[in-house]
C-alpha positions as CSV (number, residue, x, y, z in Angstrom):
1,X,5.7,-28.6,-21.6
2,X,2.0,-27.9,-20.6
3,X,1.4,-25.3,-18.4
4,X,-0.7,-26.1,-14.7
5,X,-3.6,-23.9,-15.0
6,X,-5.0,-22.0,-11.6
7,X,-6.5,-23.7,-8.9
8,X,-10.7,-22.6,-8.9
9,X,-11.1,-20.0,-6.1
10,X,-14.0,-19.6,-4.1
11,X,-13.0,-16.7,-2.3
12,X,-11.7,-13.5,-4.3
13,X,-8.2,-11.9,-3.2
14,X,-8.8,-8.3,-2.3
15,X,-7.0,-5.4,-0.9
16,X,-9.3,-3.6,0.9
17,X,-9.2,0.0,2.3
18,X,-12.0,2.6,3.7
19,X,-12.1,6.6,4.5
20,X,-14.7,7.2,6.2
21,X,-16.0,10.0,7.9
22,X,-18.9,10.5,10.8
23,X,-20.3,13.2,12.2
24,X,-20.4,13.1,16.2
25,X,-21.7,15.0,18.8
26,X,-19.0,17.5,20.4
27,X,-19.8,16.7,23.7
28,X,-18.9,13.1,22.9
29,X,-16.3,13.3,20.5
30,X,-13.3,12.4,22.9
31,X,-15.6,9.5,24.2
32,X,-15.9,7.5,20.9
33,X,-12.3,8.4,20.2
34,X,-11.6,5.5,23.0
35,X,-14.7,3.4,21.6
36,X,-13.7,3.3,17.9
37,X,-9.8,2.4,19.1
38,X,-11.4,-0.3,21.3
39,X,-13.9,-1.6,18.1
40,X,-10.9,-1.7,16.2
41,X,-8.4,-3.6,18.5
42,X,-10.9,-5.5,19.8
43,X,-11.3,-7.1,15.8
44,X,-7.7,-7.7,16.3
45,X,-6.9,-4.4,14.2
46,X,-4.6,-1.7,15.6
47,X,-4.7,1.9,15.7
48,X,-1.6,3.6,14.3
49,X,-2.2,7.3,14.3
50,X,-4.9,9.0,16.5
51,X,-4.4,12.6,16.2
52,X,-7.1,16.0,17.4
53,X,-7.7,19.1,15.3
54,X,-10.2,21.7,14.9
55,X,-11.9,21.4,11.0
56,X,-10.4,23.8,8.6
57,X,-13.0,26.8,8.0
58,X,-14.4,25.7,11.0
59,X,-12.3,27.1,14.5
60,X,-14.6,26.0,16.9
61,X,-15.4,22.5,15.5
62,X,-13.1,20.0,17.0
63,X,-12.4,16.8,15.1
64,X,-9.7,13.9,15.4
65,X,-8.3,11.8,12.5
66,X,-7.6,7.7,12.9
67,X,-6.0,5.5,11.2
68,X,-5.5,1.8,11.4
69,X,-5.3,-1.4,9.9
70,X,-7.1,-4.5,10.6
71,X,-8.3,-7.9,9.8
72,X,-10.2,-7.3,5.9
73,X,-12.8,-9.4,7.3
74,X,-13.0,-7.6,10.0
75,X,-13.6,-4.4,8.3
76,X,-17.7,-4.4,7.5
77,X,-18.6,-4.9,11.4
78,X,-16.0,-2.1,12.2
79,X,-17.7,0.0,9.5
80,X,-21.0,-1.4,10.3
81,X,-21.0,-0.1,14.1
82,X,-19.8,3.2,12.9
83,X,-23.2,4.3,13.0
84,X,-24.0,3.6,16.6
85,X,-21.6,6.8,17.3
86,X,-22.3,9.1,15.0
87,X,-24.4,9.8,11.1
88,X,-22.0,8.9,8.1
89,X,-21.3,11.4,6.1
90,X,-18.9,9.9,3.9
91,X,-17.7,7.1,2.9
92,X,-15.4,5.7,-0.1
93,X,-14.6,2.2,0.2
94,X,-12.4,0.1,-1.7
95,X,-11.5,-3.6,-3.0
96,X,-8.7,-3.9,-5.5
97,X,-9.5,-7.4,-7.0
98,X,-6.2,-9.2,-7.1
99,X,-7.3,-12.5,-7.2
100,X,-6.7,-13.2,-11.2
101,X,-2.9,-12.1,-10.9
102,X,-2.5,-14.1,-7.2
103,X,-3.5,-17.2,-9.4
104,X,-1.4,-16.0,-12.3
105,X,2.0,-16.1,-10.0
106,X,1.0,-18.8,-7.7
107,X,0.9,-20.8,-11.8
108,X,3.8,-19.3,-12.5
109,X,5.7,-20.6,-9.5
110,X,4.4,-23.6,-10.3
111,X,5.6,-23.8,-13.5
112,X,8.8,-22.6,-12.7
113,X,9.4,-25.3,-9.8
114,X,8.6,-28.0,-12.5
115,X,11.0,-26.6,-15.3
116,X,13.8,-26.7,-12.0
117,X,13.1,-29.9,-11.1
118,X,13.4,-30.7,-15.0
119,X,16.5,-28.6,-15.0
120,X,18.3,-30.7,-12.0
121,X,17.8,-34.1,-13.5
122,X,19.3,-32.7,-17.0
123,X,22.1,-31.8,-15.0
124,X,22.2,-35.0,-13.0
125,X,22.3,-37.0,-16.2
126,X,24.4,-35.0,-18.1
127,X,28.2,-35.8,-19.4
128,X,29.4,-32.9,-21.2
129,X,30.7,-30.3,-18.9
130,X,29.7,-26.9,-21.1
131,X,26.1,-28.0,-21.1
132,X,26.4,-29.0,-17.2
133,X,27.6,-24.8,-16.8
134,X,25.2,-23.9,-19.1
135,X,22.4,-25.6,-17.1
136,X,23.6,-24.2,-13.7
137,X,23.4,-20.9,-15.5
138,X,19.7,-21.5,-16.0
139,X,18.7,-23.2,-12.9
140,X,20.4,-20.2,-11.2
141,X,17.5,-17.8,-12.8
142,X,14.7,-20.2,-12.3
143,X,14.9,-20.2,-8.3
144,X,15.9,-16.7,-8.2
145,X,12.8,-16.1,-10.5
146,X,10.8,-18.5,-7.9
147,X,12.5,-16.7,-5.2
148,X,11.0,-13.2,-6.2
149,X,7.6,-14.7,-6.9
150,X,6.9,-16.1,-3.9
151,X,7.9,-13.2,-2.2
152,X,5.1,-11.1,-4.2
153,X,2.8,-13.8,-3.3
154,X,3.8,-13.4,-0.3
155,X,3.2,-9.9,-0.4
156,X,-0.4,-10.6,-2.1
157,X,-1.5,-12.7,1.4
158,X,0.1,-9.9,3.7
159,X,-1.7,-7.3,1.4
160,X,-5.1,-9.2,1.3
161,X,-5.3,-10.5,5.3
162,X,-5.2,-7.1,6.2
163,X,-7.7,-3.8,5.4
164,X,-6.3,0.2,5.9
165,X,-9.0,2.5,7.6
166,X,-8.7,6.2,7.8
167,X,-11.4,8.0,10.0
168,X,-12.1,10.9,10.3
169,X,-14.8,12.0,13.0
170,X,-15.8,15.3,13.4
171,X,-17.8,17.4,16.1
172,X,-21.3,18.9,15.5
């Protein structure tokens, strides 16, 4: 049996992430708290952990730690208007490529739907009641096989639709 070979795709699967931190004015630090939560929501992101403390080595500096997750293509202009509130200072941000293995299970499936569908019509056709069990036995595996791949491609699309942020943003 010849195996389907990946569909051509023009847009690469990624898992994206970001820490970042910027350096604020004190005097304003509480203020851009609010904007950066509204820049994220309003990309249709959400803000899971928001959270003041005063910088280690540092007692008098405040500073406050957010993360969220949002839209990946959202995350550029998130980053991008990161500078209207404060200087970068640093920034390490990731994309995990995953587009090569998405393609590789989404075959896979593939294949295994086709060797099921193969599968069923043996055991439609067949007379001898061993082989029928035997064949059972087998298409048993394949869907629970195709089961558990397209929950990882499943997985993949939850994984790639969405990009992690952690900020930190700390006072001058």
């Amino acid at each position: 049996m010849a195996l389907k070979s990946a569909p051509v795709r023009l847009q690469p699967k990624e898992i994206k992430s970001a820490e970042v931190t910027v350096q604020v004015s004190s005097d304003v630090l509480n203020d851009v708290s609010g904007e950066i939560r509204s820049a994220v929501e309003e990309a249709g992101g959400e803000v899971h952990l928001c959270f003041e403390h005063v910088q280690p080595g540092e007692e008098n500096k405040p500073a406050f730690c957010i993360t969220a997750t949002l839209p990946a293509s959202a995350l550029e202009q998130v980053l991008g208007n990161l500078s209207t509130w404060g200087s970068l200072v640093e920034s390490n941000i990731i994309a995990h490529d995953v587009t090569d293995y998405y393609d590789f299970v989404s075959c896979t499936i593939q294949n295994k739907v086709g060797q099921r569908d193969k599968l069923a019509q043996a055991i439609e056709n067949a007379t001898n009641l061993e082989d029928v069990s035997v064949a059972e036995e087998e298409l048993l595996k394949l869907e629970e096989e195709t089961h558990r791949l397209r929950r990882e491609q499943e997985l993949l699309d939850d994984l790639s639709s969405e990009a992690s942020l952690l900020l930190w943003v700390i006072g001058e």
